[in-house]
N, C-alpha and C positions, 0 to 999 in steps of 0.2 A: 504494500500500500504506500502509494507516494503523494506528495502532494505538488501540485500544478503552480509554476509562478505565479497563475492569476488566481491564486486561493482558490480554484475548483479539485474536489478531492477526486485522482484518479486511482482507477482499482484495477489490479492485471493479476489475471489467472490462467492457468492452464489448465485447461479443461479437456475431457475425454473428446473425438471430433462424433458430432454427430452425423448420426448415417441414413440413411433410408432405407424401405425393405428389400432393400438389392444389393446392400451394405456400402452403396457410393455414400461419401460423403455432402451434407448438405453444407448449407455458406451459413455464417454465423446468424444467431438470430435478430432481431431489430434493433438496434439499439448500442451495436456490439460492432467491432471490428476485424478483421482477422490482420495479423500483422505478413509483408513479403514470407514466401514459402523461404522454407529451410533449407539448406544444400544436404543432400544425402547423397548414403554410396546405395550400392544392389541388397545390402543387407539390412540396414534399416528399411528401405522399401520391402522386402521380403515379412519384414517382419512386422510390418505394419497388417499389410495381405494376410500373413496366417492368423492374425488376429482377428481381422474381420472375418474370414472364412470360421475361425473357432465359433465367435459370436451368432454366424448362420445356422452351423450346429447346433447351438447350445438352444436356439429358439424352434429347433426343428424345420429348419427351411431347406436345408441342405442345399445348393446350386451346381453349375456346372462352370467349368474354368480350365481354358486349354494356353499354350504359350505359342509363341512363332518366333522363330529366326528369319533372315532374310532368306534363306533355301526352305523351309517348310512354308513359310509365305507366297512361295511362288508356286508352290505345290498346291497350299489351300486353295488357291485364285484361280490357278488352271482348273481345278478338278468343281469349284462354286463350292468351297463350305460357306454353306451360313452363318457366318462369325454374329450376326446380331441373334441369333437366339442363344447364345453364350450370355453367360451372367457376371463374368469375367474374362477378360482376356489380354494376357502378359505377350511382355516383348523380350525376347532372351538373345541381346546382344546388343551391344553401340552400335555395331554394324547398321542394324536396321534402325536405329531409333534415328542415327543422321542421314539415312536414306527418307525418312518420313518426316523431318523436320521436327522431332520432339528431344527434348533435352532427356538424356539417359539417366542423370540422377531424380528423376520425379516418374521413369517409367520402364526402366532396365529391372527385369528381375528373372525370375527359373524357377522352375519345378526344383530341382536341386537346392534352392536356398528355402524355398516354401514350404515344403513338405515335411522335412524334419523338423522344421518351426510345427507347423500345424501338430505333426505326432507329440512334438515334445508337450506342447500347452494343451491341447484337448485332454479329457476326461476319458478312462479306459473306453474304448471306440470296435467295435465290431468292421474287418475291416476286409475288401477283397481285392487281389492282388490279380489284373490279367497282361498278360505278354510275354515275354524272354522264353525261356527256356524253361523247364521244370525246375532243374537240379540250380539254375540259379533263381528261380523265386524260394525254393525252400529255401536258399541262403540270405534272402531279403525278411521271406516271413521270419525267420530263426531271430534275424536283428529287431526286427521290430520287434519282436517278441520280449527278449531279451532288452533291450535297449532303452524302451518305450512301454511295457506294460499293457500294449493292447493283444488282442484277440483278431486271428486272423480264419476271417472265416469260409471264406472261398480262395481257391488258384484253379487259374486259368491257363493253360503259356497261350503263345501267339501263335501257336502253329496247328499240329495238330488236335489239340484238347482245347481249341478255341471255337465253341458254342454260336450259333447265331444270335443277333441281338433281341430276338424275342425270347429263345430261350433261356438264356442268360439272366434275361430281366427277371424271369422266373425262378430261376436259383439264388438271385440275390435280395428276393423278397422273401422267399421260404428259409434263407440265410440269417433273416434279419442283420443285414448290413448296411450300414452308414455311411463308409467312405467306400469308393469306387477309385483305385488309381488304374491306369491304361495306359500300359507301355506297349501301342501296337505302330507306332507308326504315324505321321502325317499321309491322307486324309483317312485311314480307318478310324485310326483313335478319335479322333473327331467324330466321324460319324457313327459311332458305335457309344460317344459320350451322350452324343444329344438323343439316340435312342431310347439309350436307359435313364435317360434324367424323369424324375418324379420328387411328387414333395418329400421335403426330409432326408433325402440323398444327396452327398455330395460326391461328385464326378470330377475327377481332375487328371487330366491329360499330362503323360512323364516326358515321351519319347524315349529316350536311352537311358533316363535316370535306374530303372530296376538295375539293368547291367552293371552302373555305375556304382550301384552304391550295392551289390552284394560281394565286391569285391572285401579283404582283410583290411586295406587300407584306406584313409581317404582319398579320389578319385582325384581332386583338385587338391594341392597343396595350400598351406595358409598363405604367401603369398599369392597366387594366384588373383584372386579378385579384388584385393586391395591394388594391384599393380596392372588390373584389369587384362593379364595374361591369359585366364582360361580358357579361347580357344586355342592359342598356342600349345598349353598342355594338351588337351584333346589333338591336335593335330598331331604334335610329338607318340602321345600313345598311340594313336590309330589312324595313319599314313594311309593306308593304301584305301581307309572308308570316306577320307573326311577331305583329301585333298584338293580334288575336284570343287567341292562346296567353297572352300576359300580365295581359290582362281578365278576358274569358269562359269561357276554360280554365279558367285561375288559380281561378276561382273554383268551377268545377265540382268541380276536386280539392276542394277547400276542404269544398267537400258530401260527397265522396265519403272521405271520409278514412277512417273506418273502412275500406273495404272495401277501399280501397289501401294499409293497413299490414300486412292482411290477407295480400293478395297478395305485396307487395314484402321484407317481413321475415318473413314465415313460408314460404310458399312458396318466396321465395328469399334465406330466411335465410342457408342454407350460403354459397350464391356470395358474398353479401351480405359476409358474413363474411370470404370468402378474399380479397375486394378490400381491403377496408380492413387489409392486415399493419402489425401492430402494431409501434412505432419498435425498433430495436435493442437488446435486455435488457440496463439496468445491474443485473446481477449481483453479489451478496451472499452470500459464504459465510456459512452461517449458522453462529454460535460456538455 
């Protein structure tokens, strides 16, 4: 509490941000200011996101939320995923966020920084694991397990013991399960997210995170995204999957730019929007 040269008493709080039923953040209330956003890295944005997502949960809303790079972006767009029936939708790389014209500290983030946030902060969670391999999702379920204290109660891999999405929906309702991760791929995982989405489910698209993370070690190093090196590591680990995407991709978006801001911020503006929540209002009675 401080007081104003001209004797007006001002009062500054930090307050929770309020959200709406989609978990975007709304603008202060009447009377009230918000002060210039914050500068963040990928981790506080992540961890803003698993918060709101916990909070979806916790109210039984559950939603759906997938990410894009500049190479599954041009995958979505060719193939028409419906990014606006997404409830969420992340950008997972600077690459694309200065292809799109959005600054990466207010909308750079991953499944990889979200998701063990999400696991870590939720409440023991009923949980089903579809894509990879077998012998590596039991290595994923084993971690959560172990790691996180939840219950995993479906596996799926992405190949042959991968269900159609009606039957699926069915096993995951006689599961009684809450989270939905989908490591199948740009556009399956997509369209096998928006299939199964129903109230009180959350669905969230990995891509290669199961792989990632049932490995013994961390997949990214701690520098890594403080130095914003991460796809160099993933390039270094896996040359002969990922080279092409950083070249010849790289450069197709490059071409295609118009029609991928098109896509990515007008069609999935909203989601666009709800991922990136804005830091906690410092608040301003206004005298």
């Amino acid at each position: 509490m401080t007081s104003a040269g001209n004797g007006a008493l001002q009062l500054t709080a930090l307050a929770e941000p309020v959200v709406d039923d989609r978990g975007a953040p709304r603008p202060p209330a009447p009377g009230t200011r918000a002060a210039p956003a914050l500068r963040d890295d990928p981790e506080s944005v992540a961890d803003r996101l698993a918060d709101v997502l916990v909070r979806r949960l916790a109210c039984g809303r559950g939603g759906t939320v997938t990410w894009l790079n500049h190479y599954s972006a041009m995958i979505a767009m060719k193939a028409g995923v419906p990014l606006d029936r997404f409830d969420y939708l992340g950008l997972d790389g600077i690459f694309l966020c200065r292809l799109l014209g959005l600054d990466a500290t207010d909308y750079r983030t991953s499944a990889d920084l979200v998701l063990p946030r999400l696991l870590e902060r939720a409440p023991r969670l009923r949980i089903a694991l579809i894509g990879s391999t077998p012998t590596k999702l039991r290595l994923v379920a084993d971690k959560i397990v172990n790691d996180y204290g939840h219950e995993i109660a479906l596996l799926r891999d992405g190949y042959e013991g991968l269900p159609d999405p009606r039957s699926l929906q069915a096993e995951l309702h006689a599961a009684g399960v809450q989270v939905v991760i989908l490591g199948l791929g740009t556009p399956l995982q997509d369209s096998y997210a928006l299939d199964l989405s129903r109230q009180g489910l959350l669905v969230a698209t990995c891509g290669g995170w199961l792989d990632q993370f049932s490995g013994e070690v961390a997949y990214y190093p701690s520098w890594a995204y403080p130095l914003k090196l991460n796809w160099l590591v993933r390039l270094v680990k896996e040359p002969h999957r990922l080279w092409r995407r950083y070249t010849v991709h790289a450069v197709r978006a490059v071409r295609s730019r118009r029609p991928l801001v098109d896509y990515v911020t007008g069609l999935g503006g909203r989601p666009l929007s709800a991922a990136a929540p804005t830091p906690s209002w410092h608040m301003a009675s206004v005298g």
